[in-house]
C-alpha positions as CSV (number, residue, x, y, z in Angstrom):
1,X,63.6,12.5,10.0
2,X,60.4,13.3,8.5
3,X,61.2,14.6,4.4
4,X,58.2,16.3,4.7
5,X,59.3,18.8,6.8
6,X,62.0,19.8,4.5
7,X,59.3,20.4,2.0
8,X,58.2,24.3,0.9
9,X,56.6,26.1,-1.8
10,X,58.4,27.6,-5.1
11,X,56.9,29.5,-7.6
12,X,57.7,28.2,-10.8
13,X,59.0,31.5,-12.2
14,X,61.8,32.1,-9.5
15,X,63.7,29.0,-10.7
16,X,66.5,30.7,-12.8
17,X,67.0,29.8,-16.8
18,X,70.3,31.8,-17.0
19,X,73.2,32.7,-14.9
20,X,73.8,36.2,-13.8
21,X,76.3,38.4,-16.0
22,X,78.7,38.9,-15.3
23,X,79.2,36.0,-12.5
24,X,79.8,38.1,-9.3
25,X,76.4,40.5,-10.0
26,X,74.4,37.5,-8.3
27,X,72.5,38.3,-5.2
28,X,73.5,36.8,-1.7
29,X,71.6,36.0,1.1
30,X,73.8,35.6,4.3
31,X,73.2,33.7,7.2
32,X,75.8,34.9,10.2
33,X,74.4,33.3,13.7
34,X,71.3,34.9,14.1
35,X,71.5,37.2,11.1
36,X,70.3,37.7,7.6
37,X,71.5,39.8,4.9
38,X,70.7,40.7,1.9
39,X,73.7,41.2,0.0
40,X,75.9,40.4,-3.7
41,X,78.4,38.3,-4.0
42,X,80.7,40.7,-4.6
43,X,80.5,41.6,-1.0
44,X,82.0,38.3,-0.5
45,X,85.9,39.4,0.9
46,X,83.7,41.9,3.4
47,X,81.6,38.6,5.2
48,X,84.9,37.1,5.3
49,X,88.3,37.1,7.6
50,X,91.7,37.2,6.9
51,X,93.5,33.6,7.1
52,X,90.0,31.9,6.3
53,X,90.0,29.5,3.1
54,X,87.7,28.7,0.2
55,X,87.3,25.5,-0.9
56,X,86.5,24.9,-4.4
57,X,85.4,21.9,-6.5
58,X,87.9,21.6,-9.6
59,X,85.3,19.3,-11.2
60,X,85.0,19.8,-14.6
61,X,81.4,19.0,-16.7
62,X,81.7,16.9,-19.6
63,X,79.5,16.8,-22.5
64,X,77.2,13.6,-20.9
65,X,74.0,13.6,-22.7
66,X,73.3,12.4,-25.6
67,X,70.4,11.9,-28.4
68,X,70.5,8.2,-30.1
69,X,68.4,5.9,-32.2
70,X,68.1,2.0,-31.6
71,X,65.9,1.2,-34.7
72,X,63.1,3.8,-35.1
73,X,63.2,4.0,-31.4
74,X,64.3,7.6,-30.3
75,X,66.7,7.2,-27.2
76,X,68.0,9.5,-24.8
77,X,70.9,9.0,-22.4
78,X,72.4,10.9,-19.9
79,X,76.2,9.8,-18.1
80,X,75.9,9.2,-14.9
81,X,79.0,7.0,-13.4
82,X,82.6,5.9,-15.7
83,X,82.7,2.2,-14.6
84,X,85.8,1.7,-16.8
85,X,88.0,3.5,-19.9
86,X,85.0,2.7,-22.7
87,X,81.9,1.9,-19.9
88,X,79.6,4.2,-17.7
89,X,76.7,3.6,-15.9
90,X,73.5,5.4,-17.6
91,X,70.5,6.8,-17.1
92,X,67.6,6.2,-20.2
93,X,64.8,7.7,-21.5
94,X,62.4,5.5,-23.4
95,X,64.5,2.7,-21.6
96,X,61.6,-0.1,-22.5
97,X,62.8,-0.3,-26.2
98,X,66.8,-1.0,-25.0
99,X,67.8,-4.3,-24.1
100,X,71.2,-5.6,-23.1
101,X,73.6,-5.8,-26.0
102,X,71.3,-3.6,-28.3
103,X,73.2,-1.0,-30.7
104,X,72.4,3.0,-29.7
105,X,73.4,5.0,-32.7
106,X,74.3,8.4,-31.5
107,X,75.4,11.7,-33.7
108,X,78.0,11.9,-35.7
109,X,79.1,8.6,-36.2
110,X,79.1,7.7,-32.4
111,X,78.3,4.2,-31.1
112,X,77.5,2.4,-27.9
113,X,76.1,-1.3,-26.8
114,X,73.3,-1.5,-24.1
115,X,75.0,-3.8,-21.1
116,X,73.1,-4.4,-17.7
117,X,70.4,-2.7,-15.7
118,X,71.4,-1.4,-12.6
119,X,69.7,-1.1,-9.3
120,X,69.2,2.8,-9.6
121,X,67.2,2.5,-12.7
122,X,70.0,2.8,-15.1
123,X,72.2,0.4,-17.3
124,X,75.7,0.0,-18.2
125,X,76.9,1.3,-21.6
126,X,79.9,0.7,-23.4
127,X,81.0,3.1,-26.2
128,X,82.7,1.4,-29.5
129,X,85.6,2.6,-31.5
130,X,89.5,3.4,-30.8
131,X,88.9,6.7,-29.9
132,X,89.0,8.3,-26.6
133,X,85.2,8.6,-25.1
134,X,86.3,12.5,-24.5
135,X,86.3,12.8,-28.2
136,X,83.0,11.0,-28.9
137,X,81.7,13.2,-26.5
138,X,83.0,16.3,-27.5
139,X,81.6,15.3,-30.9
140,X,78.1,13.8,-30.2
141,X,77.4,15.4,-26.7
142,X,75.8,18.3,-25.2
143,X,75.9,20.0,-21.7
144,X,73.8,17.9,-19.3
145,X,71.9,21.0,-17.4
146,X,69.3,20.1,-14.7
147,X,66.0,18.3,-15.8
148,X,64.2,22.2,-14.1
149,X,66.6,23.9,-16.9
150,X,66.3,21.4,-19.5
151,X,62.5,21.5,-19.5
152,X,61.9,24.9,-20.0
153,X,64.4,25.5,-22.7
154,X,66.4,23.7,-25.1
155,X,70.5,23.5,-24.3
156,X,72.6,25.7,-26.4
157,X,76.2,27.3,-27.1
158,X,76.0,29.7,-24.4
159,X,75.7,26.7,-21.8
160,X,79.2,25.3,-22.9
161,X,80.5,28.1,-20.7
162,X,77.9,29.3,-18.3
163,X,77.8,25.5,-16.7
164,X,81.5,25.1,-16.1
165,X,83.7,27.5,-13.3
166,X,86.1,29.2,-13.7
167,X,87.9,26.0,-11.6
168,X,87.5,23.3,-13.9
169,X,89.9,21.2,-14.9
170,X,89.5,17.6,-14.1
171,X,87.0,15.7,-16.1
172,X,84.7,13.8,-15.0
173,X,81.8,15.2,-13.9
174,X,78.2,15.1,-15.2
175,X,76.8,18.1,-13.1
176,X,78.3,21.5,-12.2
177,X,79.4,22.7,-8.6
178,X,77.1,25.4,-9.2
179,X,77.8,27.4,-6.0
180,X,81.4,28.4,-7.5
181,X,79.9,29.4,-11.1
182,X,79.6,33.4,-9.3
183,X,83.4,33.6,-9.0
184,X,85.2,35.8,-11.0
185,X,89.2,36.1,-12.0
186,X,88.0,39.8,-10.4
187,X,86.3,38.2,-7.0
188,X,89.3,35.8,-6.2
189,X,91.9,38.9,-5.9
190,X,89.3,40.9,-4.3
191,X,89.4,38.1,-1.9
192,X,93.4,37.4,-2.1
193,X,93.5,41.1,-0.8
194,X,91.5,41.0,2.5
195,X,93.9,37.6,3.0
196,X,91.2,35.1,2.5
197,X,93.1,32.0,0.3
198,X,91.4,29.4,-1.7
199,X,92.2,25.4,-2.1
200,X,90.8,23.0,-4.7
201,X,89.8,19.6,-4.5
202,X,87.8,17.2,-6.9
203,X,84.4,15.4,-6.5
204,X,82.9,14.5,-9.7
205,X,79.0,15.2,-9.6
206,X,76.9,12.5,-10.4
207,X,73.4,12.7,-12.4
208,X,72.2,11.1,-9.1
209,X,72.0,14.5,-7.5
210,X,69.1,15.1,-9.1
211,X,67.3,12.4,-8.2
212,X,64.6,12.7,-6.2
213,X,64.2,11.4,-2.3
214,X,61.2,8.9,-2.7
215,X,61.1,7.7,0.8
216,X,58.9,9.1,4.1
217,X,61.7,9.2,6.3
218,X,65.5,10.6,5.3
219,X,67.2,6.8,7.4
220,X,65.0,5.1,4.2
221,X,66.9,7.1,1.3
222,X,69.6,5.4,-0.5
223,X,72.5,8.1,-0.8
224,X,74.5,8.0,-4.4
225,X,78.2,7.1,-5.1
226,X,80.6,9.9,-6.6
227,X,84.1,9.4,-6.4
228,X,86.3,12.4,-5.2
229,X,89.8,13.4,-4.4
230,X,91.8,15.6,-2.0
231,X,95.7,15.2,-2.0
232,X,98.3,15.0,0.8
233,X,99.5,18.6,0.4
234,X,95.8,20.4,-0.1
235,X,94.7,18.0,3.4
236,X,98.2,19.7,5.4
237,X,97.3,22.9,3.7
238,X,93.3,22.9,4.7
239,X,94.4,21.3,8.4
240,X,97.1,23.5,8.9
241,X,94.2,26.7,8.2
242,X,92.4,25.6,10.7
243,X,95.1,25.2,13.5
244,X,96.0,28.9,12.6
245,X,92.6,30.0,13.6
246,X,91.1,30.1,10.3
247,X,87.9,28.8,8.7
248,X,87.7,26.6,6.4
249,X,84.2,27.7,3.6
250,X,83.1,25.3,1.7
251,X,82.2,26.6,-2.0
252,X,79.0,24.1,-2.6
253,X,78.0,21.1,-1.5
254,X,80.2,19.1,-3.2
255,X,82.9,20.3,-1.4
256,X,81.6,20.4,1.4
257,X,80.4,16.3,1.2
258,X,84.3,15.3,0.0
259,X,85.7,17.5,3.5
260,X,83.6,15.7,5.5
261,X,84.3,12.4,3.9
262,X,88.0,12.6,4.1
263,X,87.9,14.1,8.3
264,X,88.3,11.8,11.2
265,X,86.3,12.1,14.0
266,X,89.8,14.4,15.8
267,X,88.8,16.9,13.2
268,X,92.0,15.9,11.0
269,X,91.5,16.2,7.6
270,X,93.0,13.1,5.5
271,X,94.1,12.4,1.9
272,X,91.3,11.3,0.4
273,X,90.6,8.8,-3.7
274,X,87.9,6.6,-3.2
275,X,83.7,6.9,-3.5
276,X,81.6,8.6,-1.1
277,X,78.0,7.9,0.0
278,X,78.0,10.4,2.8
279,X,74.3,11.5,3.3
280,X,74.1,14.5,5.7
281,X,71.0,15.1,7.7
282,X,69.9,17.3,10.4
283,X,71.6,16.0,13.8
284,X,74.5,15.4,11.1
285,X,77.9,16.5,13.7
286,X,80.1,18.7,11.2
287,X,83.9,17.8,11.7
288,X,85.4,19.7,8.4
289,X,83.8,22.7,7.4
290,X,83.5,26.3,9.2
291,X,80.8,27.4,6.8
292,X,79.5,27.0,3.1
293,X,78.7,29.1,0.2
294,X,75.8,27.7,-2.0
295,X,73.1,28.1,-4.1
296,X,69.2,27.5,-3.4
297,X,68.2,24.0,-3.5
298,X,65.3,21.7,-4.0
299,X,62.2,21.2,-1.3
300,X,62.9,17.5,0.3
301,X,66.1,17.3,-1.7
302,X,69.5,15.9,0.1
303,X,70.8,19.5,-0.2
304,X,68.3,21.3,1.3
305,X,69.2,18.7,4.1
306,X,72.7,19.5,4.2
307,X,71.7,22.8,4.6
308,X,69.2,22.4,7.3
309,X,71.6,20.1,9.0
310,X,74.7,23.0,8.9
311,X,72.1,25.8,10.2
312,X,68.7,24.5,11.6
313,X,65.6,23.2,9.4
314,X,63.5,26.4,10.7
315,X,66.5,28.5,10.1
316,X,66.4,27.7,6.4
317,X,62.7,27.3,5.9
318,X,62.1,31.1,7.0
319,X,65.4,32.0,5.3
320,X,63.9,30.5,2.1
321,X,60.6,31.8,2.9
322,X,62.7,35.2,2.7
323,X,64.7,34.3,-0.7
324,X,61.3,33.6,-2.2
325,X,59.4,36.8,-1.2
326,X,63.3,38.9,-1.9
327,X,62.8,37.7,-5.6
328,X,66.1,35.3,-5.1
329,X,66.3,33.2,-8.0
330,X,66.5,29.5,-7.5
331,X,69.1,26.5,-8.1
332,X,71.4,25.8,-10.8
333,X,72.0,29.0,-12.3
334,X,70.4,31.2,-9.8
335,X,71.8,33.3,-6.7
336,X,73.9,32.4,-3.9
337,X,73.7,31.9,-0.1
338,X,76.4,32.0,2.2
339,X,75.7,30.0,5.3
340,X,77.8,30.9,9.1
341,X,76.8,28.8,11.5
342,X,77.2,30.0,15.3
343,X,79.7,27.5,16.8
344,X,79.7,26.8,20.6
């Protein structure tokens, strides 16, 4: 397919700098079938029926960028991939002055040697010492918010906690699942109380999300690795809502990727610890996923062709033609859309 025709217009000043507050105030736009509504997330329980199920991504954002000196040369490096206990894959800026086994001298006493370059433009780091990486990076790192965040406005205390959900727990990931960042302690029993149940899972997000799609034609774009996770009793759990008569929502696109990773072509969910690649375009045949909550995305970005894939590409061009001219505000920290596709 053509990635110019998942391309569109956005002013510069819808693109959100902060989250809502609280969480659950964000706005939704909800796409049922044929219809659009303009709505909050805290009508979530009513677009919802009892026995359907929630999917969350229990990823949890770890301080992966980082300000270093090799000489008098400033370097910056951002986390993109662990490759081992002490090693990651990395993206740099000002890239031309490292070479492979150079020194990077970080804050607060924190070290790393320059290995390989990689094919996706990055190298290989490895961080010195005895101590944990978590630690260094706890000690020398700082949230790693979205290159249309980080440009406007430095990163600071209150991003520690407005980039992580209320979810997070495993480690790992260099990029929030920003869909579930609206939900509340409040929202989940609200939700608990209409019967709709949640289920968690792990995909740790990649840097590579960000990156942008350089080819003409979506068959041309090289897909990036992130490794997920989705044990034997969460797979009978999600299969088992399903043959009940439930839904099964995915909260963001993370989740929804790792459901559609792990499901066999009979629809059966499976237990799931390895990398996925999975690129999903429109023509894509969902086999997991009943529906998905997310934010707004990129133009010619691989989400906004997930989206288009689950509901149409003109379906979401004049629903994002709507969010634009409705005042929605835009990607990471920005408002919500829940997406019902008509099945059958």
């Amino acid at each position: 397919m053509r990635v110019d025709l998942l391309d569109f217009d956005l002013p510069p000043e819808r693109i959100a700098l902060r989250p809502a507050s609280p969480r659950d105030a964000a706005r939704m736009l909800v796409l049922d079938g044929n219809e659009m509504r303009d709505m909050s997330v805290r009508d979530l329980p009513g677009q919802l029926r009892p026995g359907d199920c929630l999917v969350f991504n229990d990823t949890r954002v770890i301080p992966a960028q980082l300000e270093g000196r090799r000489g008098e040369a400033r370097i910056g490096v951002t986390l993109h991939k662990r490759l081992g206990p002490r090693d990651w894959q990395v993206f740099v800026r000002n890239a031309k002055r490292v070479r492979s086994g150079d020194l990077i001298d970080f804050a607060a006493g924190v070290q790393a040697r320059a290995g390989e370059r990689d094919a996706d433009g990055g190298m290989s780091l490895s961080f010195l010492g005895d101590e944990p990486v978590e630690i260094l990076l706890e000690r020398a790192g700082q949230m790693p918010l979205p290159p249309y965040i980080a440009s406007k406005r430095a990163t600071d205390a209150r991003d520690r906690d407005d980039y992580q959900t209320m979810f997070a727990r495993e480690a790992g990931a260099v990029a929030a699942p920003t869909a579930a960042l609206h939900f509340t302690p409040a929202l989940l029993a609200a939700l608990e109380e209409v019967g709709v149940g949640h289920a968690l899972l792990t995909l740790h997000v990649g840097a590579g999300t960000f990156l942008p799609v350089k080819a003409d034609d979506t068959q041309d774009h090289l897909m990036h690795a992130e490794w997920g996770r989705i044990d034997a009793a969460t797979a009978e759990e999600l299969n088992a809502v399903r043959a009940s008569g439930g839904r099964l929502i995915a909260v963001g696109t993370t989740s929804l990727r790792l459901l559609e990773s792990a499901t066999g072509e009979d629809g059966i969910i499976r237990p799931f610890a390895d990398e996925t690649r999975i690129f999903i375009t429109p023509g894509y045949r969902f086999r997991a996923i009943d529906g998905l909550m997310t934010n707004f995305h990129l133009p010619r970005s691989t989400l906004f062709m997930l989206v288009s894939a689950l509901m149409g590409t003109e379906r979401m061009q004049a629903a994002y033609a709507h969010a634009i001219r409705e005042g929605y505000r835009f990607y990471s920290y920005g408002d919500a859309s829940l997406l019902l596709p008509r099945r059958g």
